[in-house]
N, C-alpha and C positions, 0 to 999 in steps of 0.2 A: 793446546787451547789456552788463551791468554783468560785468566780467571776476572772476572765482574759481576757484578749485579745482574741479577738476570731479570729483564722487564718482559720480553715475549713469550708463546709457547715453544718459536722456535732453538730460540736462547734454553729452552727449559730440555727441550729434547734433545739438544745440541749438549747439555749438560750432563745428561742421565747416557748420553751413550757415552760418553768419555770417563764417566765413574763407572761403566760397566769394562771399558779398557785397563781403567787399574786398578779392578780391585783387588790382588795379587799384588800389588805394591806392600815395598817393608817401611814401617813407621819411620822416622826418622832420613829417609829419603828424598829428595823433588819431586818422585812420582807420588810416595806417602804424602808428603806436605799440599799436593796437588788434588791427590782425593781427599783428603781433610777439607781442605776449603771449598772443593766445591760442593760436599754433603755440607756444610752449613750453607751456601749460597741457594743449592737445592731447596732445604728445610726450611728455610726463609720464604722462597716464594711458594712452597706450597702451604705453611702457614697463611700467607698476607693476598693467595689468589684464590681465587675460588676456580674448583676444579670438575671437569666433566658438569658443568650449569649446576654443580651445588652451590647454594650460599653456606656462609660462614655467619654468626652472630659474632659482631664486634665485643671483641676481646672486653670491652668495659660494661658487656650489658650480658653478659654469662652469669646466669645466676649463681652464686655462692652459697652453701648451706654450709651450717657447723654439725659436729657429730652432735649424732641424737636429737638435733631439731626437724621439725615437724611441723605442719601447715593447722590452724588451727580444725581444719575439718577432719584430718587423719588424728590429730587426738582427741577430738570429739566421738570418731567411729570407732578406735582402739577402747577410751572408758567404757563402750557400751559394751564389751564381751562380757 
């Protein structure tokens, strides 16, 4: 299988049976170098598709918290213990 960007689902199951063909490949190989690339081409689209009709939130609107921060209503109800 000639490795690219995968844009369909058929592309995508076209992909995962061919990584299922070698994964028994040894690092440093064609066939290693060939499951290496295509588990990142994989991971790629099933990061960037959305899969079995779930959506994904866009990478930039994932809310972030830092440790130990807290909403001011959850430190409102923790003072009250």
């Amino acid at each position: 299988m000639k490795a690219k960007v995968i844009k369909t689902a058929s592309e995508y199951a076209a992909a995962l049976a061919r990584i299922d063909k070698l994964m028994d490949a040894k690092a440093n190989t064609p066939q290693g170098e060939e499951l290496e690339l295509l588990s990142l081409l994989v991971h790629e689209y099933e990061e960037n598709v959305p899969i079995l009709g779930t959506r994904r939130p866009a990478r930039n609107r994932v809310p972030r918290f830092k440790a130990g921060a807290q909403e001011p209503w959850v430190r409102a109800s923790l003072a009250g213990q």
